[in-house]
C-alpha positions as CSV (number, residue, x, y, z in Angstrom):
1,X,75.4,69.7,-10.4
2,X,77.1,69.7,-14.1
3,X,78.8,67.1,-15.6
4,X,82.1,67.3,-14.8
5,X,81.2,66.7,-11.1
6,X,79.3,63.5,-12.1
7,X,82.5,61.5,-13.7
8,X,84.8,63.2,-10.7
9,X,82.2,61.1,-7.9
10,X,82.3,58.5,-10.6
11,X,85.9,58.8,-10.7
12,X,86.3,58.7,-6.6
13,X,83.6,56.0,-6.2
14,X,85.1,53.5,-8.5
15,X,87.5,52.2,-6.8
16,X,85.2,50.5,-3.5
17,X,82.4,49.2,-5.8
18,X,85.2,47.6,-8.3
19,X,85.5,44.7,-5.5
20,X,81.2,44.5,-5.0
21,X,81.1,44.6,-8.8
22,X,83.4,41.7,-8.8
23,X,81.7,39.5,-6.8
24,X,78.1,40.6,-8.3
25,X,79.5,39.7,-11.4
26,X,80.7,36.4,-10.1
27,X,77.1,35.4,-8.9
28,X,75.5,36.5,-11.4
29,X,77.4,34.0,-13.9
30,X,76.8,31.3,-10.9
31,X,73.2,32.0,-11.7
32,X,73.6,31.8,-15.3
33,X,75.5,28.0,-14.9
34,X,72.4,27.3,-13.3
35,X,69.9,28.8,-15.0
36,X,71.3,27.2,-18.4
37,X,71.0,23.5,-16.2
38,X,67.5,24.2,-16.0
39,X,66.8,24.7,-19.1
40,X,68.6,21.7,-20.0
41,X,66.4,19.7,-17.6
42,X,63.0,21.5,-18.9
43,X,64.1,20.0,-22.4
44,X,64.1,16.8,-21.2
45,X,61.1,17.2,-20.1
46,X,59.5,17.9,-22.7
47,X,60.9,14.8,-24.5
48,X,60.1,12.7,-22.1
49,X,56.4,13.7,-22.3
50,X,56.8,13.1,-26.1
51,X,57.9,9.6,-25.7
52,X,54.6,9.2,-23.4
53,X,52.7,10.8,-26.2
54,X,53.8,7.8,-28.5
55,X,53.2,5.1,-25.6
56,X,49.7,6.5,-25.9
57,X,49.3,5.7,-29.2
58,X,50.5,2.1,-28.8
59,X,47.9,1.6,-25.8
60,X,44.6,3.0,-27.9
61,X,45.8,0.5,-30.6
62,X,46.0,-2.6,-28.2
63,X,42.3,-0.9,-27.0
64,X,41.4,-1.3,-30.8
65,X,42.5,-5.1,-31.2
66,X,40.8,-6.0,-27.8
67,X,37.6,-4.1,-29.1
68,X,37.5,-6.0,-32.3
69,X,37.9,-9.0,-30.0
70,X,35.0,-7.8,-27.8
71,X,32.7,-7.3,-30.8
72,X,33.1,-10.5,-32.0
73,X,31.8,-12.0,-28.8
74,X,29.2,-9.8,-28.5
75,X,28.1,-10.6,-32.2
76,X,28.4,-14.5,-30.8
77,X,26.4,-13.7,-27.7
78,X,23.9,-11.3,-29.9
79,X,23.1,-14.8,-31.7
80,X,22.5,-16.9,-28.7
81,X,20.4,-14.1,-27.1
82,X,18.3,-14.2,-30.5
83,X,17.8,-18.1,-30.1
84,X,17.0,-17.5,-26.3
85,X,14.1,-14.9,-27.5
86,X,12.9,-17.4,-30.0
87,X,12.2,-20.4,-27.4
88,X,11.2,-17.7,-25.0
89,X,8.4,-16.7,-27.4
90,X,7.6,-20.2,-28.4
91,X,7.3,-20.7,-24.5
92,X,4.4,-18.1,-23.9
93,X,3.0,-19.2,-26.9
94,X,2.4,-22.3,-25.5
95,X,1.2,-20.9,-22.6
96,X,-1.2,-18.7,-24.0
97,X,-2.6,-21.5,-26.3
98,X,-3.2,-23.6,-23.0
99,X,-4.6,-20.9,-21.2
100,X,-7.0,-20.0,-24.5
101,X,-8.0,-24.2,-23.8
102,X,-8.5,-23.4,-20.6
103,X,-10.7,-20.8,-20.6
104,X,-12.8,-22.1,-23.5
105,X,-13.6,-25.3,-22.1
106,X,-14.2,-22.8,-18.6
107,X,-16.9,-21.2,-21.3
108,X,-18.1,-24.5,-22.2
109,X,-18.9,-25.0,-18.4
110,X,-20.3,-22.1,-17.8
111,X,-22.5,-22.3,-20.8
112,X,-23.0,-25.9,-19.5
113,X,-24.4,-24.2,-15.9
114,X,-26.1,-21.5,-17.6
115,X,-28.2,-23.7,-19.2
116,X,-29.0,-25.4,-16.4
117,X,-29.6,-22.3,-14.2
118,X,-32.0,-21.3,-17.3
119,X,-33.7,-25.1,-17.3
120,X,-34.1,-24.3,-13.3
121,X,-35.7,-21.4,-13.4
122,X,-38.1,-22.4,-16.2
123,X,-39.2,-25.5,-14.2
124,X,-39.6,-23.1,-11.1
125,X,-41.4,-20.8,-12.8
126,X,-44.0,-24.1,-14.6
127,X,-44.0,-25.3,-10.6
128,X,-45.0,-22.0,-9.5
129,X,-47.4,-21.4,-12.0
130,X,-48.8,-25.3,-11.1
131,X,-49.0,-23.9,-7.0
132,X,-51.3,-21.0,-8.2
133,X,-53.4,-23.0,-10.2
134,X,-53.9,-25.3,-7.5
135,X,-54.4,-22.7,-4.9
136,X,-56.6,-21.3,-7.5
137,X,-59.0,-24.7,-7.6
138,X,-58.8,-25.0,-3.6
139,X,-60.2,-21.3,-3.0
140,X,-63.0,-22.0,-6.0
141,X,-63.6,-25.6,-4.2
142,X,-64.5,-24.1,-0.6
143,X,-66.4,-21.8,-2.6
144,X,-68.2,-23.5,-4.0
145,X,-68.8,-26.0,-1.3
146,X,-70.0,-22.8,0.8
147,X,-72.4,-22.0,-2.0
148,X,-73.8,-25.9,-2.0
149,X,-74.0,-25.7,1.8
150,X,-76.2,-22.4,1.7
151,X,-78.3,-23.8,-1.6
152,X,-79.1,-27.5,0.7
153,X,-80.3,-25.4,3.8
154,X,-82.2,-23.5,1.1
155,X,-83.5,-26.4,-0.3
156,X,-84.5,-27.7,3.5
157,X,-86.2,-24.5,4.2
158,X,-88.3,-25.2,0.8
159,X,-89.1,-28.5,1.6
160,X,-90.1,-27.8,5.2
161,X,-92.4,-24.7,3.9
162,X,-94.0,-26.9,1.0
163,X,-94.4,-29.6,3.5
164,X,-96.2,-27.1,5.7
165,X,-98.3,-25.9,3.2
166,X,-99.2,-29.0,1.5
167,X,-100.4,-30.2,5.7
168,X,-102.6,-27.0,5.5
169,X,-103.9,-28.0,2.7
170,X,-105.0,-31.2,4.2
171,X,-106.4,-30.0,7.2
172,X,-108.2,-27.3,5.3
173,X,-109.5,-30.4,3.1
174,X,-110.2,-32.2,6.6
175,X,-112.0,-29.4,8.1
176,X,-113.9,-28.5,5.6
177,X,-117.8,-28.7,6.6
178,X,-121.4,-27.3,4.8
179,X,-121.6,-23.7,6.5
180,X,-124.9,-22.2,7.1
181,X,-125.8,-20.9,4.1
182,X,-125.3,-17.0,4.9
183,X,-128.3,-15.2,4.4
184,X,-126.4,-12.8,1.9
185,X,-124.0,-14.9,-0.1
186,X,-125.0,-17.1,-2.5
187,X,-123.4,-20.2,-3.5
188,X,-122.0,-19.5,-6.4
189,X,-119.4,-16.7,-4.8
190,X,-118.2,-18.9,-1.8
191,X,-117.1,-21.9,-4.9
192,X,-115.5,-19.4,-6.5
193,X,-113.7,-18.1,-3.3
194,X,-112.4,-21.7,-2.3
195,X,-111.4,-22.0,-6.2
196,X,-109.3,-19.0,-6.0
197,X,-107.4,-20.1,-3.4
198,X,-107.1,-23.7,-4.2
199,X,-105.7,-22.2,-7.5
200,X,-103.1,-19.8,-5.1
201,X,-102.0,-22.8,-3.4
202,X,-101.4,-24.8,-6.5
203,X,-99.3,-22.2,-7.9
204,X,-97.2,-22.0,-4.8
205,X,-96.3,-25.6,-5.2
206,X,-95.3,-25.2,-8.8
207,X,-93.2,-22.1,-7.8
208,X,-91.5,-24.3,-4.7
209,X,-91.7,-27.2,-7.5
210,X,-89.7,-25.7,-10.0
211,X,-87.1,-24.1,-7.6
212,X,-86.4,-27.3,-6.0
213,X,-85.5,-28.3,-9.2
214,X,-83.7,-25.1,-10.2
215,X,-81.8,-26.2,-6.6
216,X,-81.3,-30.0,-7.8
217,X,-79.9,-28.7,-11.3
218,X,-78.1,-26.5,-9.7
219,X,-76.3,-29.2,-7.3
220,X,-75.7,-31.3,-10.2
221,X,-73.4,-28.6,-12.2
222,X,-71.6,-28.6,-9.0
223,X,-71.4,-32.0,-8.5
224,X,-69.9,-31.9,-12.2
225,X,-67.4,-29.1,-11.6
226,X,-65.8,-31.0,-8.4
227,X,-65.4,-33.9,-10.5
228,X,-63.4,-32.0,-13.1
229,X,-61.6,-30.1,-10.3
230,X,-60.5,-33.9,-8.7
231,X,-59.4,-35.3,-12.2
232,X,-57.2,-31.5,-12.9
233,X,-56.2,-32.3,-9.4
234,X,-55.5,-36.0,-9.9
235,X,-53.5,-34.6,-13.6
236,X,-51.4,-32.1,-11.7
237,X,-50.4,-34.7,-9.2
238,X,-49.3,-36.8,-11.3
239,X,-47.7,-34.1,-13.8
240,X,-46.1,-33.5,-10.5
241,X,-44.7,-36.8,-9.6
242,X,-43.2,-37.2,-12.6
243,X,-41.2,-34.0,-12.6
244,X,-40.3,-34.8,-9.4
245,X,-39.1,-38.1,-10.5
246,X,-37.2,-36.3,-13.4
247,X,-35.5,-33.1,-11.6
248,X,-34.4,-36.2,-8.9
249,X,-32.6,-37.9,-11.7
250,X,-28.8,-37.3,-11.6
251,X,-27.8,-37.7,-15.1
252,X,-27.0,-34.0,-15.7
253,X,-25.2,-33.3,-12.3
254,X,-23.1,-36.6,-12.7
255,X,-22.2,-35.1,-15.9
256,X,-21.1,-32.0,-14.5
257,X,-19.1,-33.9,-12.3
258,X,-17.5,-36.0,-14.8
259,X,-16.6,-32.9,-16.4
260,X,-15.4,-31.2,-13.5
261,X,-13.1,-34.2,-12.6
262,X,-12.0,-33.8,-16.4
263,X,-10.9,-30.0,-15.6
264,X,-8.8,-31.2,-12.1
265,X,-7.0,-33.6,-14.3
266,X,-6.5,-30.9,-16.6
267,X,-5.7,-28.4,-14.4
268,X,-3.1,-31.0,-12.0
269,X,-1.2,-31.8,-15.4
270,X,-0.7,-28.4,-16.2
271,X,0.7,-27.7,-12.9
272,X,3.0,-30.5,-13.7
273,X,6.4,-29.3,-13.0
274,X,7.2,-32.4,-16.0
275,X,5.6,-30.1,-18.3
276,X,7.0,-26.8,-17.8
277,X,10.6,-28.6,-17.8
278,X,11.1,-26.5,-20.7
279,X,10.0,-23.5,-19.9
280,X,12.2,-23.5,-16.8
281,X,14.8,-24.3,-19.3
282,X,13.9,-21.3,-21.1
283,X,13.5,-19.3,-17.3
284,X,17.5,-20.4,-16.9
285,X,18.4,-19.0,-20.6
286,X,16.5,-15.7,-20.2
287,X,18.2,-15.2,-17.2
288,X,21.6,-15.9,-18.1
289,X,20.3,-13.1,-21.0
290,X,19.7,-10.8,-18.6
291,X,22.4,-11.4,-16.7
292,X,24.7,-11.0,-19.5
293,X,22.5,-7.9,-20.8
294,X,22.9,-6.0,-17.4
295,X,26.8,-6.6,-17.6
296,X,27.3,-5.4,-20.6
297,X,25.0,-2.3,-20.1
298,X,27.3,-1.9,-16.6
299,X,30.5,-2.7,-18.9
300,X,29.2,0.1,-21.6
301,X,28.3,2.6,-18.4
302,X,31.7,2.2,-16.8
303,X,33.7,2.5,-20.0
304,X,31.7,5.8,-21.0
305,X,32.6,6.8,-17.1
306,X,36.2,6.1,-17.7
307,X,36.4,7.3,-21.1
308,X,34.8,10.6,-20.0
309,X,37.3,10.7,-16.8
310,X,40.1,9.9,-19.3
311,X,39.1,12.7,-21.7
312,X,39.2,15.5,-18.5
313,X,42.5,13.6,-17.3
314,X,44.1,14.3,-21.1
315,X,42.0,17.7,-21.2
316,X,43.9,18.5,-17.1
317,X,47.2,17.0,-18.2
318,X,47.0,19.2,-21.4
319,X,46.5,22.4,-19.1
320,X,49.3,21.3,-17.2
321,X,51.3,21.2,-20.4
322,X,50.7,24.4,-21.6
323,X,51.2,26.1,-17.9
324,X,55.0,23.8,-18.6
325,X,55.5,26.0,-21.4
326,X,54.4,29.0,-19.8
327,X,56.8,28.7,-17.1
328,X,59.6,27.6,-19.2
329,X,58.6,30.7,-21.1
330,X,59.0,32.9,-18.4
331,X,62.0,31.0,-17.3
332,X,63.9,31.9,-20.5
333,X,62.4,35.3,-20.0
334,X,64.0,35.7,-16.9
335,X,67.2,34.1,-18.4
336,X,66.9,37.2,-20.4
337,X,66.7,39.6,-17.9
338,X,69.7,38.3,-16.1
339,X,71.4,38.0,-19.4
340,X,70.8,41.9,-19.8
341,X,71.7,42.8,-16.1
342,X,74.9,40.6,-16.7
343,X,75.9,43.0,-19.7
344,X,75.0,45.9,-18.0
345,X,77.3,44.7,-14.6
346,X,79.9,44.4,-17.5
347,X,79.2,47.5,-19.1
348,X,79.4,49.3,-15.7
349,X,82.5,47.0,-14.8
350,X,84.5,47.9,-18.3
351,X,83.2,51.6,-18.4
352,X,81.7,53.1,-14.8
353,X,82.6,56.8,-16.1
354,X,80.7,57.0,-18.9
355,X,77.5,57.7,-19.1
356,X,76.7,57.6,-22.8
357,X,78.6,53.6,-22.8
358,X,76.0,52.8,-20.6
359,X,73.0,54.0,-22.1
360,X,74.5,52.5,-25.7
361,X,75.2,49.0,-24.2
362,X,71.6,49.4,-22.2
363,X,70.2,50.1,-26.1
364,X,70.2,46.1,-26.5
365,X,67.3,45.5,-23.6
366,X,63.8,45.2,-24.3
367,X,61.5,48.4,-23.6
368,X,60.3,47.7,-20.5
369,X,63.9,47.3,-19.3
370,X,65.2,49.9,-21.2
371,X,62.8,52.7,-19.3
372,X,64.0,51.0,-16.0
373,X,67.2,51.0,-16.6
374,X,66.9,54.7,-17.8
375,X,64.9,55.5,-15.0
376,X,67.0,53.8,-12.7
377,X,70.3,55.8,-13.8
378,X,68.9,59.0,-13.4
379,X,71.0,61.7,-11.3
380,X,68.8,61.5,-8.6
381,X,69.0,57.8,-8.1
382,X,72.3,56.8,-9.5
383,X,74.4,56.6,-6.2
384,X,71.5,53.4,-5.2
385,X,71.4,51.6,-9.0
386,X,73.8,48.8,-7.5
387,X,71.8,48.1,-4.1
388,X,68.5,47.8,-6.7
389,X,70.2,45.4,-8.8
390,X,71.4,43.2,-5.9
391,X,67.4,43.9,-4.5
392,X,66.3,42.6,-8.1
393,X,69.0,39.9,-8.3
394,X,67.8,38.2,-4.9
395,X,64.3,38.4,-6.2
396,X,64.7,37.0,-9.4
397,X,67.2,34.3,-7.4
398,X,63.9,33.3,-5.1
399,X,61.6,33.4,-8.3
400,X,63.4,30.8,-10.2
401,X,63.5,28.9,-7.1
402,X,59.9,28.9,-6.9
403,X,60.0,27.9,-10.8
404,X,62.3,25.2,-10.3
405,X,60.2,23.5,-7.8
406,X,56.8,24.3,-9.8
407,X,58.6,22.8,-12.7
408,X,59.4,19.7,-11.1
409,X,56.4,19.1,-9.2
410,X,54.3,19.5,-12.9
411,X,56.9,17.0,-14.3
412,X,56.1,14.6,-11.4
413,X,52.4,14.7,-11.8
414,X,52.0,14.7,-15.6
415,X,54.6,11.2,-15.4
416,X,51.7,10.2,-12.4
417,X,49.1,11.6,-14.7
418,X,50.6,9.1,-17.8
419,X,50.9,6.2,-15.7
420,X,47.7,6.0,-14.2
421,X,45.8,6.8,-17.4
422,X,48.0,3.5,-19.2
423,X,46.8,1.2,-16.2
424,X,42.9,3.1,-16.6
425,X,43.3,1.8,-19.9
426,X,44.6,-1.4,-19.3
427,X,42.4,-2.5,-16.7
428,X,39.2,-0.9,-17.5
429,X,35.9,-3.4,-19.3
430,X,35.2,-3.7,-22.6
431,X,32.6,-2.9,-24.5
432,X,31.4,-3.0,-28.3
433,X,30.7,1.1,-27.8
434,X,34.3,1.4,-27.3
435,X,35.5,1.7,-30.7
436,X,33.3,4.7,-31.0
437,X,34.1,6.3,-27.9
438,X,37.8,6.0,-28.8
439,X,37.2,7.1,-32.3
440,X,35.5,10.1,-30.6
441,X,38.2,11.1,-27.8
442,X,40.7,13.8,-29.4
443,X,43.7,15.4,-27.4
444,X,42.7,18.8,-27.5
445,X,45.0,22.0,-26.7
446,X,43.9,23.7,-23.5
447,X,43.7,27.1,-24.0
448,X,45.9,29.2,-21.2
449,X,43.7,29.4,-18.3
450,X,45.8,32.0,-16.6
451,X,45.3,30.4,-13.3
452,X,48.2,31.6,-10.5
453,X,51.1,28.0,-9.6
454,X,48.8,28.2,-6.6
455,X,45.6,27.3,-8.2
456,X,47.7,25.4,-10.5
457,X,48.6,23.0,-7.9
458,X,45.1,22.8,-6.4
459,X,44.1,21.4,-9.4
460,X,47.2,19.1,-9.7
461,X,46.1,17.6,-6.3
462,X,42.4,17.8,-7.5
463,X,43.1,15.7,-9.9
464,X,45.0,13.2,-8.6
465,X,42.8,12.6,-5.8
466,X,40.0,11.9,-8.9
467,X,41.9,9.4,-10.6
468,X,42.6,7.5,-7.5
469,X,39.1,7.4,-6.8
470,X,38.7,6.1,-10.6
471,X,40.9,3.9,-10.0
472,X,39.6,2.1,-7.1
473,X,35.8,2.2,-8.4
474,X,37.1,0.6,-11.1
475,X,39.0,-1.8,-9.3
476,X,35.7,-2.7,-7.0
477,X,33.3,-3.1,-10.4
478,X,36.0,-5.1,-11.8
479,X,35.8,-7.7,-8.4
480,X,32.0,-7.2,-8.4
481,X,31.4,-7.6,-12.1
482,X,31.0,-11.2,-11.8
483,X,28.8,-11.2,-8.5
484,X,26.4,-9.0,-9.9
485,X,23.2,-10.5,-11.4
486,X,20.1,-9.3,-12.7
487,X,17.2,-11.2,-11.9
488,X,13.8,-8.5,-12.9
489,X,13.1,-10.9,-16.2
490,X,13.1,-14.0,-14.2
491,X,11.4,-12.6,-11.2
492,X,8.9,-11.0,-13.9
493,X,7.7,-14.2,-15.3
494,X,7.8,-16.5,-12.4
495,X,5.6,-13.6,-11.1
496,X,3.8,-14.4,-14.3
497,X,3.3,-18.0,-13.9
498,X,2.2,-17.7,-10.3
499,X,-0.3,-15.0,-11.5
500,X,-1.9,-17.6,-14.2
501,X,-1.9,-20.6,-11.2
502,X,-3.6,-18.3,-9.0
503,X,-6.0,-18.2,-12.0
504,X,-6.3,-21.4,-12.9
505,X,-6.9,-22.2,-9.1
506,X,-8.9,-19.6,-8.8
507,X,-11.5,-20.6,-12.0
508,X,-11.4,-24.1,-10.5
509,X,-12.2,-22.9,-7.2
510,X,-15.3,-20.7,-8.6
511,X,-16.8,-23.5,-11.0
512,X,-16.3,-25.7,-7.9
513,X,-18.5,-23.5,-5.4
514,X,-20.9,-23.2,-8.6
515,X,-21.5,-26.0,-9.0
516,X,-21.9,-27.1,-5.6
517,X,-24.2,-23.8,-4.7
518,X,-26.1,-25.2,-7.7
519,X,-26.9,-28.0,-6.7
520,X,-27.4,-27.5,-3.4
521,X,-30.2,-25.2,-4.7
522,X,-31.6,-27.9,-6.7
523,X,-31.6,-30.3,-3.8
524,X,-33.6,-27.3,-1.9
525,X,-36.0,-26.4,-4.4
526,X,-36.8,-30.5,-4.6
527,X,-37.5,-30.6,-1.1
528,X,-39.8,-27.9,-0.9
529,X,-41.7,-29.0,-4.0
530,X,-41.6,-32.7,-2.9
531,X,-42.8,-30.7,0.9
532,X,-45.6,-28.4,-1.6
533,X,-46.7,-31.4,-3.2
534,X,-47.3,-33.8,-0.1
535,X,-49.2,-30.9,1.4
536,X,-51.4,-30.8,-2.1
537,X,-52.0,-34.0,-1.8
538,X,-52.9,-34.1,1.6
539,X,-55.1,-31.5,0.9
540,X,-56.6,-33.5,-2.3
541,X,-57.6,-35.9,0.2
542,X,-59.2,-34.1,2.4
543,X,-61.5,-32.4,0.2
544,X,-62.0,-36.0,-1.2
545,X,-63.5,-36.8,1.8
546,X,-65.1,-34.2,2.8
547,X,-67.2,-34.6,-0.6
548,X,-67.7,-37.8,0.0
549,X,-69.2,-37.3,3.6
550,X,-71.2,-34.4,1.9
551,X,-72.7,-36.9,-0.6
C-alpha cells in the first residue's frame, strides 16, 4: 500500500473521528483542570509540613529550658543524697564500733572462762594425781599388812619351835642318868658327844634368837612406815578439805555473773529502739534516696525509650516524606505524559493527513514516548492509535486516582505523625540525660526504600499502631510514677540489723549455756570429789582401826 492510499483513508476517515477527537480532546483538558488542582494541593502540602518542621524546633527548645530546669533539681537532690550517704556512713560506723565493743568485751569473757576451764582442769588433774597417790598408799598398806601378818605367824611358829626345843632340852637335862659304863667307850668320848650337841642346841637358839629379832626389827620399820603413811594420809586429807573448801567458794562464779548481768544490760540497751532513733532516721532518708534513685533511673529509661521511638517516628515520617515526593514526582511525570498526548490529540486534531506533522510535533516527547508513539503509528497499527490512547487515558485516569488517595492518606498520617510526636514530647519525664539525648537526635534523610504504596501503607499503619502504644505506656508510667517505690536498700539493712540481733542474741545465748554448762560441771566434779574424799576418809578409818586392833 503506497502513500497516496494512506492520506486518501486518512482523507475518508476524518470526518467520523473529528467528533471522538472532540470530545477526547475535551476530557483530556478536564483531566488537566484537575491534574493542575492537585498539584496545587501537593504544594500545600509540603508547606504545611514545613510549618510543622518549625513547630518542631520550638518544642526541642521548651525540652531544653525544662532540662535545664531538671538539672538543677537533680544537682539540689545530688546534694541531699550526698548528706544522706554521709549520716548513712556515720550510722554503720557506729554500729560497727558497738559491735567491735561487743565482741571484745565477748573476748574478755571468753578469756575470762578459758581461764577458768584451764584453772579446772589443772585442779582435776592435782585431784587426780592426789586419788592415785592414795590408791597408791592403800595397795602398799594391805601389803604390807599381808607381809606383817605372814612375818607374826612366822614369828609364832619360831617361838613355838624354840619353845619346843628349849622343853627338850630340859627333859634331856631331867633324864639324864650315869649309864653303865660301856665296856668299849671310854669316858672321855661320851663328854665330848653330849658337848657336841649341847653346843648344836645352843647354836640353834642363837639362830632362832637372832631371827626373832630380825622379825622384831623388821615389824618395827613397818610399824614406822604405817605411821608416815597415816600422817601423808592425815596431810592429803586435809590438803583435800581445803581445796574443797576453796573450789566451793563462789567468788569467781558470782563474778561471772555480775559480768554476765553487765552484758544483758548491755546488750537490752543496744536493742533500745531510743538508741537507734537515728539510724531509723537515716533508714527513712536512704529510702527516700532510693526511692528517688529508682525514679530517676525509670525517668532516664523511659526518656531513652521515647527518644529512641521518637528518632524511628522522625526516621518513618522522613520515609514517608520522600515516598511524598516520589509520588508527586511521578504525578508531574504523568502530568507530562498527558501534556504530550494532549499535543499530540492536537496535532492529530489540526493535521490528521499528515504524517510527517505528526512525527515533527511527536519530536517534543521524551524517548520512551517518542518510540511509542512511533511504534504506535506504524502502518500496521495506525487504524487502532485512537482506541490505545483512550486505553492509556483511562489507565492513567485510574492511576492518578490511586495517587490522589495515596497522597492524601500520607498527608493525614504525617499531620497524625506530627501531632502525636508534639504531645510524646510534651508529656514524656524528664531527665538530666535529656539534654544529651536531644543534642544526639538528628533528622536524617531516609534514603528511597523503593517499597510499593501497598507496603507503604503497611508501614503507615505499623506505625501508628506503635505510637499509640507509646503513647499509652507512657501515659500508665506517668500515673504509676509516683506509686512506684524501691524498697531493696531498706529491706537490705533492716535485713542487716536483724542479722547483728540474731548475733548479739545469739553470743548471749552461747556465753549463757557456757557458763551455766560450766558450772554445772564444777558443781559435778565437787560432788564426786567431796563423794572420793568421804570414801578416803572412810577408808583412813578403817585401816586406823584395823592397826589398832592389830597392835
Amino acid at each position: 500500500m503506497t502513500k497516496s492510499t494512506h492520506v486518501a483513508l486518512n482523507g475518508s476517515e476524518g470526518g467520523s473521528r473529528s467528533a471522538r477527537d472532540l470530545e477526547l480532546l475535551s476530557a483530556l483538558e478536564t483531566i488537566h483542570g484537575s491534574l493542575s488542582a492537585r498539584s496545587e494541593g501537593v504544594q500545600c502540602a509540603s508547606r504545611l509540613l514545613q510549618q510543622n518542621n518549625a513547630d518542631n524546633l520550638e518544642i526541642f527548645h521548651r525540652m531544653s529550658d525544662l532540662v535545664a530546669s531538671a538539672k538543677t533539681q537533680l544537682d539540689v537532690n545530688s546534694s541531699k543524697m550526698h548528706q544522706l550517704l554521709v549520716e548513712v556512713n556515720r550510722a554503720h560506723a557506729k554500729t560497727s564500733e558497738q559491735e567491735a565493743n561487743v565482741r571484745r568485751e565477748n573476748d574478755v569473757i571468753l578469756s575470762c572462762v578459758t581461764n577458768l576451764e584451764d584453772a579446772l582442769t589443772t585442779r582435776d588433774g592435782q585431784i587426780r594425781e592426789l586419788v592415785k597417790a592414795v590408791k597408791f598408799l592403800r595397795a602398799q598398806s594391805t601389803d604390807l599388812q599381808g607381809q606383817l601378818a605372814m612375818k607374826q605367824l612366822e614369828v609364832q611358829k619360831i617361838q613355838t619351835t624354840l619353845s619346843r626345843a628349849q622343853q627338850d632340852k630340859l627333859d634331856l637335862l631331867r633324864s639324864q642318868r650315869p649309864p653303865p659304863p660301856p665296856p668299849q667307850t671310854p669316858s672321855h668320848v661320851q663328854d665330848r658327844q653330849e658337848g657336841e650337841l649341847v653346843e648344836e642346841l645352843n647354836r640353834k637358839v642363837k639362830s632362832l634368837t637372832s631371827q626373832l629379832d630380825k622379825k622384831t626389827e623388821i615389824q618395827k620399820r613397818q610399824n614406822a612406815r604405817i605411821s608416815q603413811l597415816e600422817s601423808q594420809n592425815t596431810k592429803l586429807s586435809a590438803e583435800a578439805q581445803s581445796k574443797k573448801t576453796f573450789t566451793v567458794d563462789k567468788r569467781v562464779i558470782s563474778q561471772l555473773s555480775e559480768d554476765i548481768r553487765h552484758l544483758k544490760a548491755e546488750n537490752a540497751g543496744l536493742k533500745n529502739p531510743v538508741q537507734f532513733a537515728d539510724l531509723d532516721h537515716n533508714f527513712y532518708l536512704l529510702k527516700e534516696y532510693n526511692i528517688a534513685n529508682e525514679g530517676k533511673k525509670h525517668a532516664e529509661a523511659e526518656l531513652k525509650q521515647a527518644l529512641r521511638k521518637l528518632d524511628e517516628s522522625q526516621r518513618e515520617t522522613a520515609v514517608a516524606r520522600k515516598q511524598l515526593l516520589l509520588n508527586n514526582a511521578s504525578l508531574r511525570q504523568m502530568e507530562e505524559q498527558n501534556r504530550l498526548l494532549v499535543e499530540r490529540l492536537r496535532s492529530i486534531t489540526q493535521s490528521p493527513g499528515t504524517r510527517g506533522g505528526i512525527l515533527r510535533r511527536t519530536g517534543n516527547v521524551p524517548g520512551g514516548n517518542n518510540r511509542h508513539l512511533s511504534f504506535r503509528l506504524t502502518p500496521d497499527e495506525r487504524p487502532h492509535s485512537t482506541d490505545q490512547l483512550y486505553s492509556e487515558l483511562d489507565s492513567a485516569r485510574k492511576e492518578n486516582a490511586k495517587l490522589k488517595i495515596k497522597n492524601a492518606e500520607l498527608k493525614t498520617s504525617v499531620e497524625q505523625l506530627n501531632a502525636r510526636i508534639s504531645q510524646l514530647k510534651l508529656t514524656r519525664p524528664y531527665s538530666p540525660s535529656l539534654d544529651d539525648a536531644i543534642g544526639s537526635i538528628e533528622v536524617k534523610q531516609a534514603p528511597s526504600s523503593g517499597k510499593s504504596a501497598g507496603e507503604l501503607e503497611v508501614v503507615i499503619v505499623k506505625m501508628k499502631s506503635v505510637l499509640d502504644r507509646i503513647l499509652a505506656e507512657n501515659s500508665r508510667l506517668k500515673r504509676n510514677l509516683a506509686k512506684k517505690q524501691s524498697t531493696e536498700g531498706v529491706e537490705h539493712l533492716r535485713a542487716e540489723n536483724e542479722q547483728l540481733t540474731e548475733r548479739l542474741r545469739q553470743a548471749e545465748l552461747a556465753a549463757g549455756a557456757t557458763l551455766a554448762e560450766r558450772r554445772l560441771q564444777s558443781e559435778k566434779a565437787l560432788a564426786r570429789l567431796s563423794i572420793e574424799y568421804d570414801k578416803l576418809r572412810e577408808l583412813l578409818l578403817k585401816v586406823g582401826h584395823c592397826r589398832v586392833n592389830g597392835q
